[in-house]
C-alpha positions as CSV (number, residue, x, y, z in Angstrom):
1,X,226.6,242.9,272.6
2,X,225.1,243.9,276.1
3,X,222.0,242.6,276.2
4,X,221.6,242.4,280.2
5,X,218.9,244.9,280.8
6,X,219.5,246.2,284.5
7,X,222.6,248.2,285.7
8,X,223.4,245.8,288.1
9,X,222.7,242.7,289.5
10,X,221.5,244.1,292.3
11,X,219.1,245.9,290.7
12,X,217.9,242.7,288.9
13,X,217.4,240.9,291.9
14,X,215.6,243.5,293.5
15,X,213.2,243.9,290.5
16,X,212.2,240.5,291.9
17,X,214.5,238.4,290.2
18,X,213.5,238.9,286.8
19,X,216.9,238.8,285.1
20,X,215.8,235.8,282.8
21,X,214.6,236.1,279.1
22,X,210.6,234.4,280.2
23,X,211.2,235.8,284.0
24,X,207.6,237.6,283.5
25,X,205.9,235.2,280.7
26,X,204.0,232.6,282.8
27,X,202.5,231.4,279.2
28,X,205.9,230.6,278.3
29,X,207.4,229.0,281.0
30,X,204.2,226.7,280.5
31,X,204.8,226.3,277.1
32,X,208.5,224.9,277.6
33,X,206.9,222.8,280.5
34,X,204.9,221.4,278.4
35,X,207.4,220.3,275.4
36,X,210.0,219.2,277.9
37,X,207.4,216.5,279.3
38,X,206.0,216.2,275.3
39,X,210.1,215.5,274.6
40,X,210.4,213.3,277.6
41,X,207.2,211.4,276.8
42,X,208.3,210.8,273.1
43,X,211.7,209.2,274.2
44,X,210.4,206.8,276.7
45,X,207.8,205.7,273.8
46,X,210.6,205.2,271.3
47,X,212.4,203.8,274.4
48,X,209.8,201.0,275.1
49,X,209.2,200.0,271.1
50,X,212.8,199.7,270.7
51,X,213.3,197.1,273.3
52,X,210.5,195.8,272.6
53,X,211.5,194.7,269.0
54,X,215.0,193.9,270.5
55,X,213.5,191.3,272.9
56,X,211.3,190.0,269.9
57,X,214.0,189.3,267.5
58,X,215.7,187.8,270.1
59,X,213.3,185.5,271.7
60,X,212.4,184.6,268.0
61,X,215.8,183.7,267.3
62,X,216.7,182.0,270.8
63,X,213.3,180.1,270.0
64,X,214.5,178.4,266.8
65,X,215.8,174.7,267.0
66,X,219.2,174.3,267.3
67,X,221.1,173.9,263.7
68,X,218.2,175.7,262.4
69,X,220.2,178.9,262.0
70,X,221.2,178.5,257.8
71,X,223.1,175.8,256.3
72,X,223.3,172.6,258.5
């Protein structure tokens, strides 16, 4: 399947470098700008909560007297 659409790359890159699927689409390329930073957003959110418990649940447990753990 040949879906390049130029004879050559030198014809793509003198049709000023549109040789990419969203070369011409500015609305698109804004559109992917924008989930990447949506993605990127999400994962540092998840990120900080995550650690967040993790340093709860430890300061909880570190904060317990000692022997208080189960069974002594």
């Amino acid at each position: 399947m040949d879906t390049f659409p130029f004879d050559s790359w030198e014809e793509a890159i003198a049709d000023g470098g549109a040789f990419f699927t969203w070369a011409g689409n500015q609305g698109m390329i804004n559109l992917l700008t924008v989930l990447g930073v949506g993605a990127f957003l999400l994962c540092m959110a998840h990120l900080i909560r995550s650690e967040n418990n993790n340093l709860n649940e430890a300061a909880s447990r570190l904060g317990e007297p000692a022997g208080a753990e189960g069974g002594e």
